[in-house]
Structures are given as structure tokens and as C-alpha cells.
C-alpha positions, 0 to 999 in steps of 0.5 A: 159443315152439317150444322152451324149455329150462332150464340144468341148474345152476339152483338156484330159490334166491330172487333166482336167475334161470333161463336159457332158450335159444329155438330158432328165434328172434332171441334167444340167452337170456332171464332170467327175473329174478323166478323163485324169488321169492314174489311172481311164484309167487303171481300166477302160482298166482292166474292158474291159479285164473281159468283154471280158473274160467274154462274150467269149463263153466257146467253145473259153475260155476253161481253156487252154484258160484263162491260156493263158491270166494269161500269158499274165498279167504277161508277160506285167508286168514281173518287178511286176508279175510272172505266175505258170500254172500246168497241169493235172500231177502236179495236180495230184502229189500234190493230187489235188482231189477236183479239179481233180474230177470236170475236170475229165469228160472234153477233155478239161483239167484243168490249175491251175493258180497262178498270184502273184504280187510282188512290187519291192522295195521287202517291203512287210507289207501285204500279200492278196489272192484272188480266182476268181471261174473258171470254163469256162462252168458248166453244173452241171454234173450228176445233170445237170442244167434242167428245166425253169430257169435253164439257161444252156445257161449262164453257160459260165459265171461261170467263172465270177470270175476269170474275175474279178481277172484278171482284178484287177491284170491287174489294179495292175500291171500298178498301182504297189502299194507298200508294199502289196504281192498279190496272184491271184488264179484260178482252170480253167476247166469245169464240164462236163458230161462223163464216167470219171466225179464225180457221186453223193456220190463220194468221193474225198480227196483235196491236204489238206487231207480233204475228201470231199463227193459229193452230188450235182454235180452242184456247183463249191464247190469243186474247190473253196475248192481247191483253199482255200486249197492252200492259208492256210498261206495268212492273209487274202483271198477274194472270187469272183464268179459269180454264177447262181442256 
């Protein structure tokens, strides 16, 4: 829109609608119905938190960094939500492999993350896993990212997916909707290239027992694997991502 400007009579009272005349356009008014209503303000508060995730530079969101804030949801909702975080050692005493070998070229270590959303009145009729890709920065690794159009440089936004889950688990817990269990799951690291990293034709085994060979070093596969790997029981399972070729 060029131009968007409020009638002065508005009061944002709940169930009030605002009045926004559009200069230049086809349209006269829109009303926007919701305004002063709970439920919109959350969402909109929510998306602001996957914008500012996913705008941060990956030099200031490293995973250490975006566990912090699966933290933080859970502490400002502590009655409906509970926060696991585990380290490079519980990883590895779980046999995270898949996981494993996309952080092992990163000082940055990798957290796994857990957000699960429990409402209180405990009648659980659904149970729902969702797995946002996580990986802070991916340069591609020993297939390094190359070439026009590329985009190296948009590489922090590989973790656009767990943004968006993060978001959502901020919405449900203010909203607090009942008889559905909800877990959010993210494998945090970046894809780094160093001595320690994966090289193509590597081959990892992920926490499933499932080998997994490595042709391409460039997608967050692997982590995706993993995550599924851990939400074998879960009715049903959604997949955000933001990904980049």
C-alpha cells in the first residue's frame, strides 16, 4: 500500500474494527475486523519473533543462541510449556550420527532442541510434531555453496524454519488451545567446513540405527533425518524449512 491512514474515532475496544482509507487504490476502506482482539495481537507479536530470528546475522544466532530463545518460550509460559536442550554429550550418548556429522566442522556446538506444549486441563485427544530445519548458517560444507546465484550470503536464513515453529509455540502459548499435545523439534548447529567436518561418501548412522551415506554436503538432510528420527510415535508430523539451491 502508498499510504494507510486510521479514522481518529478509533477506540482498539475488543471486537472494534479500524478504518483505513488506501490512496491510490481501487478501494475506498478495509476493516480490519480482528483488531483489538487477543488472538490477532498474539500472532502478530509471534511473527515479529520469526522476523527477528530470522533476520539475525548467523555470527549473533549461533545455536547456543537460538536454544536460548526455545528457553525463553518455555519460561514465559512455564503452566503449558516445558524446554529440553541437549548438548554435544547427550547427543552423542543417544548416537545422534546424522545430526553429529553436520556440526562436527563448527566451534560452534550444536543444541537439540525439545519445546513440548501441554495444556493443563491434561485431556489430550492429539498428539502433533512439528520440525523446524535448523541450521544457524550453511555454507554447504566440502560442497561449498559456489558460483552465480549461489547466495552464500542468505545462508543465515537456513534456519527459517525453526523461526517459524518458534513462532507458532509462542502463539500457543499465550492462546493455550486444549486437548492437543504439541512438540516443537529442532537440531540447532551450522555446516561448517573444517578438518573435523563430514567429506562426501561419508557414512553416518542416525539415533534410528539407519545408515546414511553422504553425497552432498550442501542440504540440511541429515538434520532433518534426525529430527524425524526422534518423533517415531507422534500421529502426525509437519516439516517447515526455508530452503535455498
Amino acid at each position: 500500500l502508498s499510504e494507510a491512514t486510521a479514522e481518529e474515532d478509533f477506540t482498539g475496544k475488543t471486537g472494534q474494527s479500524v478504518v483505513l482509507r488506501l490512496a491510490g487504490q481501487g478501494f475506498k476502506r478495509v476493516g480490519l475486523i480482528g483488531l483489538g482482539q487477543s488472538a490477532p495481537s498474539t500472532v502478530a507479536a509471534s511473527r515479529g519473533l520469526g522476523e527477528e530470528l530470522v533476520n539475525s546475522p548467523a555470527n549473533v544466532l549461533t545455536p547456543a543462541v537460538l536454544a536460548e530463545e526455545a528457553s525463553k518460550i518455555a519460561s514465559t509460559s512455564s503452566d503449558v510449556f516445558t524446554a529440553t536442550v541437549l548438548d554435544v554429550e547427550k547427543c552423542k550418548e543417544l548416537k545422534m550420527g546424522s545430526y553429529l556429522g553436520v556440526a562436527a566442522a563448527s566451534t560452534n556446538p550444536p543444541h537439540f532442541i525439545h519445546l513440548c506444549y501441554k495444556p493443563t486441563d491434561g485431556n489430550i485427544k492429539r498428539k502433533l510434531a512439528i520440525v523446524g530445519k535448523g541450521l544457524t548458517f550453511d555454507s554447504g560444507g566440502y560442497n561449498i555453496k559456489t558460483g552465480p546465484g549461489c547466495n552464500i550470503e542468505l545462508m543465515k536464513f537456513d534456519m527459517g524454519g525453526s523461526a517459524a515453529i518458534f513462532g507458532a509455540a509462542k502463539d500457543l502459548g499465550q492462546i493455550k488451545p486444549p486437548r492437543v499435545e504439541v512438540h516443537f523439534i529442532v537440531a540447532a548447529c551450522e555446516n561448517m567446513i573444517s578438518g573435523t567436518g563430514m567429506r562426501p561418501g561419508d557414512i553416518v548412522t542416525a539415533s534410528n540405527g539407519k545408515t546414511i551415506e553422504l553425497m552432498n554436503a550442501i542440504n540440511g538432510s541429515f538434520n532433518t533425518a534426525q529430527e524425524t528420527a526422534e518423533n517415531p510415535n507422534e500421529r502426525s508430523l509437519a516439516h517447515a524449512a526455508l530452503v535455498r539451491w
